[in-house]
N, C-alpha and C positions, 0 to 999 in steps of 0.2 A: 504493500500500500504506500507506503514512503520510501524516498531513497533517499542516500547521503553523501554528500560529496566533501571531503577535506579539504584546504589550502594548506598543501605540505610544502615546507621550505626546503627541504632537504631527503634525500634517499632514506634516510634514519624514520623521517617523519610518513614518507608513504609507510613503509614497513608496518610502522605503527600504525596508521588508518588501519589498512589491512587487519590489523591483527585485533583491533578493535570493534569492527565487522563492517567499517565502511562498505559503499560500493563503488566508491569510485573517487579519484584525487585531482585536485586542479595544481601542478606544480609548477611553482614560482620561486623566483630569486629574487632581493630587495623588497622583504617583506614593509621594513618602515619605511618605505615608497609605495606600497599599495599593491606591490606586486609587479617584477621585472621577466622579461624573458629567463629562464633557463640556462646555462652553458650545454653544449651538444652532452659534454660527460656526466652533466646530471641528469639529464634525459636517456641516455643509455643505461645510465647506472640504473634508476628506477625503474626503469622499463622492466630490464632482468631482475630487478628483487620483488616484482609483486603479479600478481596475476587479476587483479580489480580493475576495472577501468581506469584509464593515463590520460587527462588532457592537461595541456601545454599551454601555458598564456604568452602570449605574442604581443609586450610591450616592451617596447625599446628602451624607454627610459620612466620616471618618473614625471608627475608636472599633469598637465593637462591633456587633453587627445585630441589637442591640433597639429597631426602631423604636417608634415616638411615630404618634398617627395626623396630627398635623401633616405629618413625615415621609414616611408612605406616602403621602398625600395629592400631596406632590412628587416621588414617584417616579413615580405617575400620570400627573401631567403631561409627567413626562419620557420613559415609556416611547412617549405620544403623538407627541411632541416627534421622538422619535427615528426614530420609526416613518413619519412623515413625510417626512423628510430622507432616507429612502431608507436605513436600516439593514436590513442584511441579518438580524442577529440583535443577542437582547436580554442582557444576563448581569445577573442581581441575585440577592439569596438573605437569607432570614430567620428568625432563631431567636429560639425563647423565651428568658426567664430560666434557663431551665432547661437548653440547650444546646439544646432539638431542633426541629427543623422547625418555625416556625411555619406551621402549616397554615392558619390563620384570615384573617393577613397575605398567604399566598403568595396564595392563588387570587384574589383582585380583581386583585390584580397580570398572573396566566397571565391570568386575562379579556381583561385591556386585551392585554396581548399577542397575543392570538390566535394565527392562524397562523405569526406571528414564533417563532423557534426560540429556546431560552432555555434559557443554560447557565447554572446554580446554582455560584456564584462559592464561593471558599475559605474563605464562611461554614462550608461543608461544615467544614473544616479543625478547627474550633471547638464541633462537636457534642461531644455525651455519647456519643453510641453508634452511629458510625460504618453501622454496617448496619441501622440503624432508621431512619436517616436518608436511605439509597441507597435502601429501599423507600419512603420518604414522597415521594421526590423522584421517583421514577418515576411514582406516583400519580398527582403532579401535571401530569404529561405535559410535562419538561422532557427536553430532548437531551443533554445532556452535563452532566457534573460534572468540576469543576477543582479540583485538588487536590494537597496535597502530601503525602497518605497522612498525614494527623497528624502531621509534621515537620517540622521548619523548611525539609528541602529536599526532593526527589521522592524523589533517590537515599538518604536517608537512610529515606524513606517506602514503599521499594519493596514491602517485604514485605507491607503492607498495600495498595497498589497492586494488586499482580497476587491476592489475595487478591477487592477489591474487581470487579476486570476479572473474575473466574473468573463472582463471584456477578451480575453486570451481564450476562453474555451480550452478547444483541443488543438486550436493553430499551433501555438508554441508551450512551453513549460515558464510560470516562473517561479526562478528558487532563490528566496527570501534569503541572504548572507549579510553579515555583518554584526558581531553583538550577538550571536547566538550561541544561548550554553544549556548546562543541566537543567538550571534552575526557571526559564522561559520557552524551550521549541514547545512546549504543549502549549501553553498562551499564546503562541505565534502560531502554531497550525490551526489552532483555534478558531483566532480572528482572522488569519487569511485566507486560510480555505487551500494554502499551496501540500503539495504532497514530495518538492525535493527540497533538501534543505543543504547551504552551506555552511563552514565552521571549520574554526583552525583547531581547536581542542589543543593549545600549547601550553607547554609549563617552562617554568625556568630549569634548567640541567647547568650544574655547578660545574663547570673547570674543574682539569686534572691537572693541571697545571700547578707545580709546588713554587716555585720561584716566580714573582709577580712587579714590574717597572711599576709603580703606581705612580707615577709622575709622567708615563706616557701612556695617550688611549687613542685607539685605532678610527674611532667615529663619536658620536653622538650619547653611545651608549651609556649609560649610569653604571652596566657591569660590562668595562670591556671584556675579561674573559669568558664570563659566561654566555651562554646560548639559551634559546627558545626553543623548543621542537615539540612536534604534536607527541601527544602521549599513547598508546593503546587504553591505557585504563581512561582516561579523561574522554576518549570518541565513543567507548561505552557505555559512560555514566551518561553524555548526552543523547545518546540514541536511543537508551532505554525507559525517558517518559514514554514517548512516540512505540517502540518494538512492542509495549507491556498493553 
């Protein structure tokens, strides 16, 4: 009745979907960017450690989704890239200045994709007009849309959620991401009415590291040794309001 997709940052974190009972991972690099392309070796790597469904987000960089045709140019190859590697499906998504579909940008992109399933990422999130945007995207013959209902989180977004689900039917899927844990997908399926759902399920994993520069940090981060990565036990404890 529901399905479940991860946003795993790392081989470590499919593993764990998987083993948690995911069905399927959306894998990204530059998580505190919102989600980057992949390198080809994390996409091969994952491919071989998991057997659930692999899609591959096809963002160049951080920022906005007004591509440069430099840009598209390397989403092209990336969608190639990935398609190769044995991805199951594709997620990328592009808007005008203006907030809405770029339709111009999208379709070379659906091309190179072809029969690869391509879910229209939380560009969505960033349009001017939400339901101008759910018909352009259906146009385009993409499968799902991800999305936080225009809010920072799903369950703050629901209203336009199940709003969105009403007007989607069975054209497309859309799967509520952002903010979603243990303690709300049943409130969010609730009020949306959606049946896939996304979610990183990550905890902090402490450094092995004994000897530590605490006078030099690699980014941004509050712990630079440590990592993020989705947990198995955390993708269970959230699947299982919804499983039960």
């Amino acid at each position: 009745m529901y399905k479940f997709e991860i946003c795993a940052n790392s081989t470590a974190s499919c593993i764990a979907a998987q083993e948690g009972g995911a069905d399927r991972v959306e894998l990204c690099a530059g998580i505190p960017e919102g989600g980057t392309t992949p390198s080809y070796g994390m996409i091969k790597s994952a491919r071989e450690s998991i057997d659930i469904a692999l899609n591959v987000i096809i963002r160049p960089r951080g920022g906005d989704f007004l591509y440069s045709k430099e840009e598209l140019k390397e989403m092209l190859y990336d969608i190639h890239t990935a398609k190769e590697l044995g991805a199951d499906g594709l997620v990328f998504g592009c808007l005008t200045p203006e907030g809405k579909v770029d339709m111009e940008a999208m379709k070379p992109l659906m091309e190179a994709a072809g029969d690869t399933p391509v879910t229209f990422h939380r560009a969505f999130d960033h349009s001017s007009d939400p339901f101008q945007a759910l018909e352009d995207i259906i146009s385009l013959g993409c499968t799902r849309i991800l999305t936080s209902g225009c809010r920072p989180t799903a369950l703050e977004g629901a209203g336009l959620l199940a709003q969105l689900v009403e007007k989607a039917g069975e054209r497309i899927i859309i799967m509520p991401g952002c903010g979603v844990k243990e303690n709300n997908i049943a409130e969010i399926a609730r009020l949306s009415g959606a049946r896939e759902f996304h979610f990183s399920a990550r905890e902090s994993v402490e450094s092995g590291m004994i000897f530590r520069n605490s006078e030099v940090a690699m980014g941004s981060e509050d712990d630079p040794y440590g990592t993020v990565q989705t947990t198995a036990r955390r993708v269970a404890a959230t699947i299982k309001p919804l499983k039960s």
